[in-house]
Backbone bond lengths (Angstrom), bond angles and torsions (degrees), N, CA, C in turn:
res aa  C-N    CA-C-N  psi(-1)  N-CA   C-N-CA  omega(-1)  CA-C   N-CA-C  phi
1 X - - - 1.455 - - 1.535 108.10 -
2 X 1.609 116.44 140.36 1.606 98.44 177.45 1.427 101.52 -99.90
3 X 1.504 85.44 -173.91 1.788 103.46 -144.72 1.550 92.43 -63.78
4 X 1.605 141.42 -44.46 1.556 136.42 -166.78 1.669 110.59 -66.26
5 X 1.429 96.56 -23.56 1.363 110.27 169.82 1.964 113.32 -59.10
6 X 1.074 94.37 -69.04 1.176 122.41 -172.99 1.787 98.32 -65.50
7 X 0.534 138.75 -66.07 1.561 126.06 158.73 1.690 132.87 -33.91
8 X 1.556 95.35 -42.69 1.246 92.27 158.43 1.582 144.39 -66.19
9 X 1.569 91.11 -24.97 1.444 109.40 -173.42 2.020 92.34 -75.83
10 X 1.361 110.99 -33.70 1.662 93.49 -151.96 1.970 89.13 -92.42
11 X 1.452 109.66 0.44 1.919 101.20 174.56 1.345 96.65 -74.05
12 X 1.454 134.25 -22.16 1.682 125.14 168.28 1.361 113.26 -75.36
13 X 1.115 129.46 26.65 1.370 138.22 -161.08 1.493 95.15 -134.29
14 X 1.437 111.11 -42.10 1.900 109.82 -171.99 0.974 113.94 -86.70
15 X 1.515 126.95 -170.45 1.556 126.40 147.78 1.739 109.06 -60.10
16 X 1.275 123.09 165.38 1.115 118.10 177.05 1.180 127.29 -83.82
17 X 1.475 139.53 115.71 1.201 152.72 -167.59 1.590 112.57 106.81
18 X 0.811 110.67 26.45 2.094 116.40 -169.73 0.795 110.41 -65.73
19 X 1.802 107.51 -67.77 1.522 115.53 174.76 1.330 127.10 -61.54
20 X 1.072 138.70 -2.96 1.598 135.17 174.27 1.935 92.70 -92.65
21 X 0.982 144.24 -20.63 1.415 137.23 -175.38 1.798 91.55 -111.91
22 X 1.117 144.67 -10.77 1.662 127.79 -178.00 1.558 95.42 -155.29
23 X 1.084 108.48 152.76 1.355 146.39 159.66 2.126 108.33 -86.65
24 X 1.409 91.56 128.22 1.708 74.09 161.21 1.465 91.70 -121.38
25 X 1.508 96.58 151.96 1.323 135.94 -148.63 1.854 102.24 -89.48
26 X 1.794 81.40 -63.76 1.914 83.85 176.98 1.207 84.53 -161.51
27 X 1.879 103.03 -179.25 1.681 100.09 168.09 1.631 104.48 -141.06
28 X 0.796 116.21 170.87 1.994 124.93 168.91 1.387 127.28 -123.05
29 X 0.942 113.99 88.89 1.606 116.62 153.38 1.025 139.77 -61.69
30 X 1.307 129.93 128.36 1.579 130.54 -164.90 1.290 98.09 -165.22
31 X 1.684 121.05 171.23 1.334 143.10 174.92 1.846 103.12 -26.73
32 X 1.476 116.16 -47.17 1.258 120.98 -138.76 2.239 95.75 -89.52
33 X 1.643 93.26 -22.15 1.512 101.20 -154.94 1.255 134.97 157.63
34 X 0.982 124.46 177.87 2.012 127.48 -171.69 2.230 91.15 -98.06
35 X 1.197 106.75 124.70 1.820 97.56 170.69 1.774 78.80 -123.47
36 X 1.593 100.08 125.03 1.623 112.79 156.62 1.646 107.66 -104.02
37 X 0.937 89.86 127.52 1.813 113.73 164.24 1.083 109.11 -82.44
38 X 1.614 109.27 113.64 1.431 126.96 166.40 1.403 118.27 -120.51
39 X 1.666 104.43 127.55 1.901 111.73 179.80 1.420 84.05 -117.83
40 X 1.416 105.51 138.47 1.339 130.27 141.10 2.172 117.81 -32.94
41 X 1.357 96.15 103.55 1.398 76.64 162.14 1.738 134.33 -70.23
42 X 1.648 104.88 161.72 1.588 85.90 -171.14 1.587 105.43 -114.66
43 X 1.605 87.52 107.34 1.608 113.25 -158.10 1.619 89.28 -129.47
44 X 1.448 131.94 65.52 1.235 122.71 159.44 1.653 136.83 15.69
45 X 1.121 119.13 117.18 2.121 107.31 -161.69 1.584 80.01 -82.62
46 X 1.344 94.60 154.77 1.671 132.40 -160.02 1.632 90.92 -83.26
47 X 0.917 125.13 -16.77 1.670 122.73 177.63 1.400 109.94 -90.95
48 X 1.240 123.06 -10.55 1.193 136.48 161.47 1.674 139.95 -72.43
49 X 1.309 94.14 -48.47 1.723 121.08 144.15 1.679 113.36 19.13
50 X 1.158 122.89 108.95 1.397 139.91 -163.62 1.524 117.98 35.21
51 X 1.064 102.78 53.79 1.644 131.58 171.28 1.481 100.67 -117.11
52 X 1.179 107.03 140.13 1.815 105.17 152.15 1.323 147.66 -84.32
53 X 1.280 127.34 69.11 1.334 150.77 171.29 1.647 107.42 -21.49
54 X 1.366 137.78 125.14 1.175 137.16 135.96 1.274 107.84 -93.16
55 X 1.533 127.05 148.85 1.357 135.56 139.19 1.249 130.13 -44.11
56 X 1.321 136.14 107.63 1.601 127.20 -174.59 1.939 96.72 -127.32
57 X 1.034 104.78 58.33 1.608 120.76 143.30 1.910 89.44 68.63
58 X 1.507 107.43 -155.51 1.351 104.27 -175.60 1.634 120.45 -124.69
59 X 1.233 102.16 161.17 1.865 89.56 169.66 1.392 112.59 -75.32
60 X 1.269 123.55 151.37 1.149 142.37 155.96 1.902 108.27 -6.72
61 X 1.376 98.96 123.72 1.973 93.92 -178.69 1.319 97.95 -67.98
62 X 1.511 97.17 156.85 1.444 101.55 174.34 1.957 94.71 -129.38
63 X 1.559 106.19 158.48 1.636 96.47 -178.57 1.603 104.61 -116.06
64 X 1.482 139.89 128.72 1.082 117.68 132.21 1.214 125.82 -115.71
65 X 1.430 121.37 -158.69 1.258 124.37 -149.34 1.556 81.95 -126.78
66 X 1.305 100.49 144.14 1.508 109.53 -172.14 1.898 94.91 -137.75
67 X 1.954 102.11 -176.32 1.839 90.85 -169.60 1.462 102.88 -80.50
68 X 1.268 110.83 158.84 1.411 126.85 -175.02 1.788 93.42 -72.23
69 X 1.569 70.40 161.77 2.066 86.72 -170.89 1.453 92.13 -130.95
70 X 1.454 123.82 112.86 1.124 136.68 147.04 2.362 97.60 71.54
71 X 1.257 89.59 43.51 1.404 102.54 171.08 1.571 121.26 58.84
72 X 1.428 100.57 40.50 1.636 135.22 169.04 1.205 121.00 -122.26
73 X 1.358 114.63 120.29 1.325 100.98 174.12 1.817 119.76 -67.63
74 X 1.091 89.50 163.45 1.803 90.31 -174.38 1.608 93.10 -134.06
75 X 1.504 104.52 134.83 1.295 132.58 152.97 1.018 136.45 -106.08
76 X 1.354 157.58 119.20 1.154 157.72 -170.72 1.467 114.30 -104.88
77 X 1.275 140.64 114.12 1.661 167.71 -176.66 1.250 91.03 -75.50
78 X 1.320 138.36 152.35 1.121 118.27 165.26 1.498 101.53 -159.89
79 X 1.257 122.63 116.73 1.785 121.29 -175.48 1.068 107.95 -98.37
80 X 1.783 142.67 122.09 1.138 135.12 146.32 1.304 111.90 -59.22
81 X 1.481 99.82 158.25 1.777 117.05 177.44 1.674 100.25 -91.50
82 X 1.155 120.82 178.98 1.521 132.49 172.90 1.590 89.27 -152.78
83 X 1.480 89.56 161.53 1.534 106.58 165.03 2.097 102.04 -169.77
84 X 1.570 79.50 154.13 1.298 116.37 -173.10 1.698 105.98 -80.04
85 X 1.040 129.54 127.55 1.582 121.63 164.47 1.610 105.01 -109.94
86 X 0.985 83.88 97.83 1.891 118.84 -173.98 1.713 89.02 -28.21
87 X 1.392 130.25 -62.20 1.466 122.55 -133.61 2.119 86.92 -106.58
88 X 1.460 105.16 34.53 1.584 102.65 167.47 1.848 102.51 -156.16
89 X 0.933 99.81 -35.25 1.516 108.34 178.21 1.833 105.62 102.55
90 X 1.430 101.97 -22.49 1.441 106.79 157.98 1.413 138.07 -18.06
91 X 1.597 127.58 104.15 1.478 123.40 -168.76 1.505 94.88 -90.30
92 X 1.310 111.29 140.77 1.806 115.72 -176.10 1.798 91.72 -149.31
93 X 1.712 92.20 174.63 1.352 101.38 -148.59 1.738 99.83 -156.48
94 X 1.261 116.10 135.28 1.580 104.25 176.64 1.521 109.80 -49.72
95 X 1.196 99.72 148.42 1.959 114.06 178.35 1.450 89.49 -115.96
96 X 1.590 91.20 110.01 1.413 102.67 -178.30 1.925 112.96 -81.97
97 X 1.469 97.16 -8.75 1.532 97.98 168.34 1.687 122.98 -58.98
98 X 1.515 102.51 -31.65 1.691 112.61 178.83 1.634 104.71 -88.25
99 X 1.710 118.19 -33.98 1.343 96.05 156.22 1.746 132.84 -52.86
100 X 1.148 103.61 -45.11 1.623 108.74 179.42 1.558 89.76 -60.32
101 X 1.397 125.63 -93.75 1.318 104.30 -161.55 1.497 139.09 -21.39
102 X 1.560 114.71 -19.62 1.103 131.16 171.68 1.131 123.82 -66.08
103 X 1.870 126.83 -14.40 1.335 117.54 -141.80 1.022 151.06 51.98
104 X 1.898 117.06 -15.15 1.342 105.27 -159.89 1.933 108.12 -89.94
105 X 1.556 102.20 5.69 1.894 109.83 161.76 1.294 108.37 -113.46
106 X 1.731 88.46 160.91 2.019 88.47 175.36 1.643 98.31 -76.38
107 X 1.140 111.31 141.39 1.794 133.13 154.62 0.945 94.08 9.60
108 X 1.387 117.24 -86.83 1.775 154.72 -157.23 1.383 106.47 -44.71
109 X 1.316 98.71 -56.47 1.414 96.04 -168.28 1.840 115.89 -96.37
110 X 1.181 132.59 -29.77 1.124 125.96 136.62 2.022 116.74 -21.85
111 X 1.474 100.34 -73.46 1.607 89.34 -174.44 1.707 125.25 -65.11
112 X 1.512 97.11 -17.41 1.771 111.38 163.57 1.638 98.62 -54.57
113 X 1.319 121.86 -54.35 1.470 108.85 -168.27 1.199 117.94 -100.14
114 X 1.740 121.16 -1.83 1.275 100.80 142.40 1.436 137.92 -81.57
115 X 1.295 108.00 0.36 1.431 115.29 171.12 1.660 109.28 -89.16
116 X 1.461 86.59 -89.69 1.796 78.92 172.14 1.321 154.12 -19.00
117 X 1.524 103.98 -42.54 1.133 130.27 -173.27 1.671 111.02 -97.82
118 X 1.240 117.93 -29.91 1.065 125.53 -169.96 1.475 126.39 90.64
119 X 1.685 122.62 178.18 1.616 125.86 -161.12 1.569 81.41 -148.92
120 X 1.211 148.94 -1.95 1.341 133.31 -169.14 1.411 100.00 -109.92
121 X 1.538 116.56 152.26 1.541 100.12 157.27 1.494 126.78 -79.46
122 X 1.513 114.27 68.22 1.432 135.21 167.79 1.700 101.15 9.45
């Protein structure tokens, strides 16, 4: 199967819009469940926009528990990105409030990671 294939099949697997904001990395199966590893891709937030962005690695994973797939539990890992705005020294972070407005996540899960995850540069 190729890879757009294969991506497509596992975005029916996420919340909707996952894969356009993360990459999963790998996953683990064991007695307990499916754990997918998710990093933030480093795709600059759109409010940022002709600024100079460095990459400064991720926040701390955070885990939740998402719906079971085929009578596994599923967890989701999930790394935010950070970035540097070169011309302040400023650490910034997608504002998942302008993602939701966008549509391109479900509700749910957008406000899961703006809560959870946070809106500050932690």
């Amino acid at each position: 199967m190729e890879k757009d294939k294969e991506k497509e099949l596992l975005g029916y697997f996420l919340p909707e819009g996952t894969l356009e904001y993360f990459d999963i990395t790998h996953f683990v199966k064991d007695k307990e469940g499916l754990v997918l590893f998710l990093e933030e891709k480093n795709l600059p937030p759109a409010e940022y926009a002709g600024q100079t962005l460095h990459s400064k690695g991720f926040y701390p994973e955070v885990r939740v528990q998402d719906f079971p797939i085929r009578e596994n539990k599923v967890e989701l890992s999930i790394k935010r990105r950070r970035w540097e705005v070169q011309s302040t020294g400023e650490i910034v972070s997608r504002n998942w409030d302008l993602v939701m407005k966008g549509a391109r996540l479900t509700k749910e899960f957008a406000l899961f990671l703006k809560d959870t995850l946070g809106q500050s540069s932690d």
